[in-house]
DRENVOKOL-279727 format. One line per 10 residues: number of its first residue (from 1); their letters; for each residue z, y, x of C-alpha. Coordinates in steps of 0.2 Angstrom, whole numbers, plus 5000, padded with zeros to 4 digits. Each point is the difference from the previous one (the first is absolute). Example, Ala and Ser with C-alpha at 12.3 -4.5 7.8 and 13.67 -1.06 7.14 Angstrom:
REM DRENVOKOL-279727
1> AS> 5039 4978 5062 ~ 4997 5017 5006
This chain:
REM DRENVOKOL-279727
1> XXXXXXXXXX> 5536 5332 5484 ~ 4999 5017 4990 ~ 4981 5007 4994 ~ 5009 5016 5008 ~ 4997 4994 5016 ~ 4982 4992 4996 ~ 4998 5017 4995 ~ 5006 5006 5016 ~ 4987 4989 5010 ~ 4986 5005 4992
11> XXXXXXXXXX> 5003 5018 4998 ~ 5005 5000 5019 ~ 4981 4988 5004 ~ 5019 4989 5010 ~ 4986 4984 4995 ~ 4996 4991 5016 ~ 4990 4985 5006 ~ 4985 4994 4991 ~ 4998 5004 4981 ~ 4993 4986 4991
21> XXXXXXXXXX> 5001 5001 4981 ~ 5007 4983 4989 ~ 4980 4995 4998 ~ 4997 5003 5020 ~ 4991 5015 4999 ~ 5005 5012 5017 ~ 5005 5014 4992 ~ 5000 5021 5008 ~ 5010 5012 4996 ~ 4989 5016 5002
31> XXXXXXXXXX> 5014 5012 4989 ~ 5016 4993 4994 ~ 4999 5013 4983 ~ 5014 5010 4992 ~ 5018 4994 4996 ~ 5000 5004 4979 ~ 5018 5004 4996 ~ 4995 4998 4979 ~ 4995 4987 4990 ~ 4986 4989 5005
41> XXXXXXXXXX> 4993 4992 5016 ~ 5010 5003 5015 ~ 4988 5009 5012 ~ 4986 5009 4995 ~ 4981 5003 5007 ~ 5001 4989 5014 ~ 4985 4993 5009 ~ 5000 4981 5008 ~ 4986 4991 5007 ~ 5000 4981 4997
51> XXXXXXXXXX> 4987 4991 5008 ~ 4986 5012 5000 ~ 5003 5009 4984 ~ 5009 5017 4998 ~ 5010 5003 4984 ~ 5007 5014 4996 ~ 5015 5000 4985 ~ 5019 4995 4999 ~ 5012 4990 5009 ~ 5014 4990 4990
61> XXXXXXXXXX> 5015 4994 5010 ~ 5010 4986 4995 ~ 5014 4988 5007 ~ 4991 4985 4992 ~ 4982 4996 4994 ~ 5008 4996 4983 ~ 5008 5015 4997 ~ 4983 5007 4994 ~ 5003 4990 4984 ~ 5020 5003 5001
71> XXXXXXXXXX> 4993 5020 4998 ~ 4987 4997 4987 ~ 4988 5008 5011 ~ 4987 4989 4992 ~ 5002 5008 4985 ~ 4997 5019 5006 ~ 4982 5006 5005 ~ 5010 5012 5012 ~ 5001 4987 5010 ~ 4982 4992 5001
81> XXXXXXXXXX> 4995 5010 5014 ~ 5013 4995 5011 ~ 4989 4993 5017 ~ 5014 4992 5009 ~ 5015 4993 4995 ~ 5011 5000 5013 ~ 5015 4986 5000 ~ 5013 4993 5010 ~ 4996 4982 4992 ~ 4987 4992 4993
91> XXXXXXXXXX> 5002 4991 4985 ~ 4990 5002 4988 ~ 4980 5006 4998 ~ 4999 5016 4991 ~ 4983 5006 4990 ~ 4992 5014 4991 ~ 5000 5005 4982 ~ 4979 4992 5002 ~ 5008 4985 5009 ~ 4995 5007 5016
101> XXXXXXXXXX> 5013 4994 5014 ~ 5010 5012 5008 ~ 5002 5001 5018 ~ 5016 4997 5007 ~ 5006 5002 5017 ~ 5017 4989 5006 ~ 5009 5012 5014 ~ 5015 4988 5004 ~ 4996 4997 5017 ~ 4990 5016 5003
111> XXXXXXXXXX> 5016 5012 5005 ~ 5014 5001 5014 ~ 5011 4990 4991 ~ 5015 5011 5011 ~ 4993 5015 4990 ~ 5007 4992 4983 ~ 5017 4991 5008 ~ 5003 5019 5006 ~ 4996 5006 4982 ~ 5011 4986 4993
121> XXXXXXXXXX> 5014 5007 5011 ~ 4998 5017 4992 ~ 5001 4995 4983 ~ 5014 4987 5001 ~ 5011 5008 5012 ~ 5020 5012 4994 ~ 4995 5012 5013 ~ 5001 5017 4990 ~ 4983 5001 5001 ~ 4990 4989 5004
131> XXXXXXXXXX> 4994 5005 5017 ~ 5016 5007 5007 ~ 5003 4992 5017 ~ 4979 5006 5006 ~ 4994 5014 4987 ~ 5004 5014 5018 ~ 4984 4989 5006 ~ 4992 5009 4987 ~ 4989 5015 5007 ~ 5004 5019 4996
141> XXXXXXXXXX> 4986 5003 4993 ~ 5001 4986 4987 ~ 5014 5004 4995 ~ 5000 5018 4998 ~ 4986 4999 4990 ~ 5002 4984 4989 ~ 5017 5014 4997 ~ 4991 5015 4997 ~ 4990 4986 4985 ~ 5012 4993 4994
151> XXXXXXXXXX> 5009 5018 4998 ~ 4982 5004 4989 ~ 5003 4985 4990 ~ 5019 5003 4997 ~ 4996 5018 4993 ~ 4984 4995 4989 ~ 5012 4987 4993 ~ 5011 5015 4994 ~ 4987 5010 4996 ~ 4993 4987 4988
161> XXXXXXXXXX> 5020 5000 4992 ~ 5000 5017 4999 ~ 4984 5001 4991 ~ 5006 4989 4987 ~ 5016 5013 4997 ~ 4986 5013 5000 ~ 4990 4993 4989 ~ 5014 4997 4986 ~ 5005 5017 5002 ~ 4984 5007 4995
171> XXXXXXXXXX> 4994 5005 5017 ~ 5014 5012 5001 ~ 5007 5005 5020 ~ 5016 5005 4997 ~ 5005 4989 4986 ~ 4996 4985 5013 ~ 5007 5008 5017 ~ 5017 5002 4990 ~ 4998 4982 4993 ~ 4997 4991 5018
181> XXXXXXXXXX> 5011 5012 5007 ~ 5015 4993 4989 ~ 4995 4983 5002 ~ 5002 5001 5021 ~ 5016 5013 4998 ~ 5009 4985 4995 ~ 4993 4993 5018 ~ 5003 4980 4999 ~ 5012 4994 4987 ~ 5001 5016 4988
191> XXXXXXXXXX> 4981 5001 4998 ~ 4998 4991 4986 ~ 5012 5009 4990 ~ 4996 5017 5007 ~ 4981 4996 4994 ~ 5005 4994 4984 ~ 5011 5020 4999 ~ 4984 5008 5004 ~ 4990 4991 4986 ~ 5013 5003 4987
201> XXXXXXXXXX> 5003 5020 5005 ~ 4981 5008 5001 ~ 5001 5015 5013 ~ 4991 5010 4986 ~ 5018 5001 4992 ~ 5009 5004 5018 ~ 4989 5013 5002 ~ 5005 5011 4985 ~ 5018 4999 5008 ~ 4993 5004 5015
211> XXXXXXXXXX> 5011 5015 5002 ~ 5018 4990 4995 ~ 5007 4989 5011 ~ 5012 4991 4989 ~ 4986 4996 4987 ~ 4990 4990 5014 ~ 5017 4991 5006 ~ 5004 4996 4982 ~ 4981 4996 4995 ~ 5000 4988 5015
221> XXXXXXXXXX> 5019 4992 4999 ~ 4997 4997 4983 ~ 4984 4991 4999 ~ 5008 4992 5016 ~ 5010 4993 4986 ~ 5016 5006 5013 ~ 5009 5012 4987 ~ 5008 4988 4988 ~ 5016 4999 5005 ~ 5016 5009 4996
231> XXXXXXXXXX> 5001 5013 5016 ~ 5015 5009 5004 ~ 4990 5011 5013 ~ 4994 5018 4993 ~ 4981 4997 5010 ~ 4996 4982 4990 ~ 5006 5006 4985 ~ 4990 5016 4999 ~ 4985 4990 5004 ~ 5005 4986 4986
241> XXXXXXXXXX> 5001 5017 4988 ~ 4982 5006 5006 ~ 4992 4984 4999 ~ 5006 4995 4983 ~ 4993 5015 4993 ~ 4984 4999 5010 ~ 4996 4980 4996 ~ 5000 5005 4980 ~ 4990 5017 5003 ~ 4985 4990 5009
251> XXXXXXXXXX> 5005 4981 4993 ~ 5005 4993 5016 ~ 5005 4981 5005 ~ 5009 4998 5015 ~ 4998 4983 5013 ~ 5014 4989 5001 ~ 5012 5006 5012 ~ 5004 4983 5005 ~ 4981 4999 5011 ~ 5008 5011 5012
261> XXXXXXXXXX> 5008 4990 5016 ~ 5015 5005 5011 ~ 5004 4986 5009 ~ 4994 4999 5018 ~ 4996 5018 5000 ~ 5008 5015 5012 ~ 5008 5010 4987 ~ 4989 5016 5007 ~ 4986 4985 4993 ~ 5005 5001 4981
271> XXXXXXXXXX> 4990 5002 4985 ~ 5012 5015 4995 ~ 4997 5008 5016 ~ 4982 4997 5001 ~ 4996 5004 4980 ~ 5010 5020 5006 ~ 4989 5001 5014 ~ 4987 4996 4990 ~ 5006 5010 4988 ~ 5001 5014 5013
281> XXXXXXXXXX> 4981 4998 5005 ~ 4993 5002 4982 ~ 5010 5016 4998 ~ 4997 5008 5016 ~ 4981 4995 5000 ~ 4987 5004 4983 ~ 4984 4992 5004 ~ 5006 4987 5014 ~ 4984 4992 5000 ~ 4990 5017 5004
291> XXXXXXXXXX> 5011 5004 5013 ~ 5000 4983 5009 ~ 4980 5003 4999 ~ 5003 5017 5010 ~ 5011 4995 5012 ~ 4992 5000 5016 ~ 5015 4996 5013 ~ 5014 4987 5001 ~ 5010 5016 5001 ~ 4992 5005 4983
301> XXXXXXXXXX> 5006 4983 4991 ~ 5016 5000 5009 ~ 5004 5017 4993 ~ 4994 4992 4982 ~ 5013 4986 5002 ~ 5016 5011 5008 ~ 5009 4995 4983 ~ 5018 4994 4996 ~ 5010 4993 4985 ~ 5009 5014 4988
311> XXXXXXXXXX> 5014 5005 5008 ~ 5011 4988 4990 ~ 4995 4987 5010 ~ 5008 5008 5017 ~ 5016 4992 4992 ~ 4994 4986 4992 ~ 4987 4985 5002 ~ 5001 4997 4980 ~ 5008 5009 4986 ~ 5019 5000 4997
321> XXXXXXXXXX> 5005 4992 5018 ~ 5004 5017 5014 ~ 4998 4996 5017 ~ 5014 5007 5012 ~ 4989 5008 5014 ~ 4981 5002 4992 ~ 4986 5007 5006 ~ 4983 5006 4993 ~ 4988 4985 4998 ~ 4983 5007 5006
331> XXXXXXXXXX> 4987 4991 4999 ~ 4997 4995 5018 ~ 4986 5000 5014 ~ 4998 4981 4998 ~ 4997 5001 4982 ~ 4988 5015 5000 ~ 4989 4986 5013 ~ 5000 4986 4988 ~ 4995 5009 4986 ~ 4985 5011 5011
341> XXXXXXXXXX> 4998 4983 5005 ~ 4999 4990 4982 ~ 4996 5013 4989 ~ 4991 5015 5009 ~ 4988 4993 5011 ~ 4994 4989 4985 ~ 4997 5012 4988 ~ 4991 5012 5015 ~ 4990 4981 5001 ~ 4995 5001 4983
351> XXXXXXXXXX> 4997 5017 4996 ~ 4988 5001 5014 ~ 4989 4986 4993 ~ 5001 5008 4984 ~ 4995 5015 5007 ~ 4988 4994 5011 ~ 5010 5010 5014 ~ 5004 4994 5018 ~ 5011 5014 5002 ~ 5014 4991 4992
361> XXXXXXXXXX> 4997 4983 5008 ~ 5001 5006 5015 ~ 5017 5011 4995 ~ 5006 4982 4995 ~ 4996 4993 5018 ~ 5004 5016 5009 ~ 5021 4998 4991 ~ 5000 4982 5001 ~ 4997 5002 5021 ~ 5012 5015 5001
371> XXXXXXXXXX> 5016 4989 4990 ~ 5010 4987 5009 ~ 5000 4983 4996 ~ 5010 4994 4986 ~ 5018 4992 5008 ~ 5000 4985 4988 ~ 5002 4983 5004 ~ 4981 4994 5001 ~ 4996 5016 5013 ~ 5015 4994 5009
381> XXXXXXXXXX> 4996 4980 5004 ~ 4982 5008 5004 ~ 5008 5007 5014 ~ 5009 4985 5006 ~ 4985 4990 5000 ~ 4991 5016 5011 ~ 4991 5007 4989 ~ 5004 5021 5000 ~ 4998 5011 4983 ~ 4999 5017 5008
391> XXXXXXXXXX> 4997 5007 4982 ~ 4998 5000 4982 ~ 4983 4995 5002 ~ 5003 4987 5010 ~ 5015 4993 4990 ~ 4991 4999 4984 ~ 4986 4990 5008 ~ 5013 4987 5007 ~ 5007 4997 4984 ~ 4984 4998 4991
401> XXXXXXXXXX> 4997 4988 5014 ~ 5015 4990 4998 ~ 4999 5000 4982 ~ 4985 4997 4995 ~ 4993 4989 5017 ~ 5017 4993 5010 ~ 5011 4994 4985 ~ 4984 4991 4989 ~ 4993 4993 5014 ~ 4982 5010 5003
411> XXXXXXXXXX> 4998 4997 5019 ~ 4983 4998 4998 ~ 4996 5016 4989 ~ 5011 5008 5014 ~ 4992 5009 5012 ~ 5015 4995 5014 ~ 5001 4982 4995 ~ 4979 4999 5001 ~ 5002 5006 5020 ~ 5013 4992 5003
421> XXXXXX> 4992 4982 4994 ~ 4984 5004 5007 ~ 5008 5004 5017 ~ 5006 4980 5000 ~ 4983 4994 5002 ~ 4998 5013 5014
């Protein structure tokens, strides 16, 4: 037995048969109260009506009687106006600050014991989630919904990261665009690194060489901490010239180059090529942020995005080591989604609450709905299992659903798992 799922019974009024409290009293339940997520007792303003007396107050919800005293509840006034406790055994009394005795209500024959073997299923089975082989049972409308949520609740949980990245960057726009931007260029396994560049290069030093291209490249190789070899190419070696003279005019200290992975990456995937495209962006684009902000269309931040690596890198995936047949490395359709996807529609989800502006949040959902799902593997065993992602809007929901619901469990927080238990006792 888990207090999730005495929570579950409760919150749901799934209670049947006669309530009689430990002491014998017939107890009502007039309003179950609401589920309190915080600290302190587990439901809030309920009302129950035992014997012929209505009280009005808090629900605690425990396995076992004793675990009242396992809590230290008895030692917390937040507590002694809890007007029920609810248990699945009785074991021990359980009394007031005052010595008044708590009531206590013992549910475990009160619900369809089939409801909990189905809900142990969900949680013990290897399935790879946990109601895989029934969750088409599930209606459209619950699941469209409990997505379009759980989308909200993926994008406030960015928006509280990125507020953290504005807030240390003194509330300035473009300093924290260009910092989050950085950090998701590096997509999965270079965004560590690629954050760490950002951090160590301010983009108020990029901008006063907005106008060279060869300072960016250097500025950003060299705090990459990737120009401290001994090239034999003339492109690194002019960039290692730039750079050395740059990190002593504005006391520089590059990563270490080592943070950069290669391995398991498409070469077209490497940090080299994706810190010149980068590069490219910064230098083709003053005031990214502001212009993200007034781009209106997908077409508008396509258009914003059409870069590709210095021409060096048509030849080459890293310094010194010429392909035979090269081609430029643009940065791609695919690319330009995940970071729309990651980076964009975020910071659009921010500004608008800092600005109090719909207009953005919307601009967020309306790009999200017009961009095709991501092709990775979670989008892809979604799709096995029958469950479609038509669009980046409904993609980001499923992950948020398999992450933070599927893997850890949740089936009763989840809107899909709570039908589809509640249609066993159907």
């Amino acid at each position: 037995m888990t207090e999730d799922f005495l929570h579950y019974i409760w919150k749901y009024k799934l209670l049947k048969g006669n309530l009689i409290s430990c002491n014998g009293d017939l107890i009502e339940i007039i309003h179950q109260g609401y589920h309190n997520t915080d600290a302190g007792p587990d439901f809030f303003n309920a009302k129950v009506k035992i014997n012929d007396t209505i009280w009005a107050g808090n629900i605690e919800i425990h396995i076992n009687s004793s675990d009242w005293y396992v809590h230290n509840h008895q030692l917390d006034l937040s507590y002694d106006n809890v007007i029920l406790h609810i248990v699945y055994s009785n074991n021990k009394s359980i009394f007031r600050q005052n010595g008044e005795m708590i009531p206590q209500l013992e549910i475990k024959n009160n619900f369809d014991s089939e409801l909990f073997l189905k809900y142990q299923d969900f949680i013990t089975n290897k399935n790879w989630i946990p109601c895989e082989k029934i969750i088409n049972n599930s209606s459209k409308f619950t699941t469209e919904s409990w997505l379009e949520s759980l989308l909200i609740d993926r994008l406030e949980r960015k928006t509280t990261e990125i507020n953290s990245i504005f807030v240390r960057n003194n509330k300035n726009w473009e300093e924290t665009f260009y910092q989050i931007l950085a950090k998701n260029f590096g997509f999965k396994l270079n965004s560590s690194p690629f954050e760490y560049l950002s951090q160590s290069i301010p983009l108020s030093i990029l901008a006063k060489h907005k106008n060279n291209e060869i300072q960016i490249s250097s500025l950003l190789f060299g705090q990459a901490g990737l120009l401290n070899q001994n090239f034999t190419d003339d492109y690194p070696l002019i960039l290692n010239k730039e750079y050395e003279f740059l990190r002593k005019k504005y006391n520089l200290n590059p990563i270490k180059g080592h943070l950069w992975k290669f391995l398991r990456l498409r070469p077209a995937n490497f940090p080299t090529i994706r810190i010149s495209q980068f590069s490219d962006l910064i230098y083709n684009s003053s005031h990214l942020f502001s212009k993200i902000i007034e781009s209106e269309t997908l077409i508008d931040l396509y258009n914003l995005f059409n870069i590709k690596a210095f021409s060096y890198f048509d030849n080459h995936y890293i310094f010194d080591e010429k392909l035979i047949i090269g081609k430029p490395k643009v940065f791609g359709k695919s690319a330009t989604d995940l970071i729309i996807i990651n980076t964009v529609v975020p910071i659009l989800f921010f500004y608008a609450q800092e600005k109090d502006d719909k207009k953005f949040q919307n601009r967020a959902f309306t790009f999200l709905e017009k961009i095709d799902a991501e092709n990775n593997s979670t989008i892809k065993k979604w799709l096995n299992i029958g469950i479609k992602a038509s669009n980046a809007y409904i993609s980001q929901g499923l992950l948020e659903l398999k992450n933070n619901y599927c893997d850890k469990k949740k089936c009763l927080q989840c809107r899909i798992g709570n039908e589809l238990l509640k249609k066993i006792k159907e």
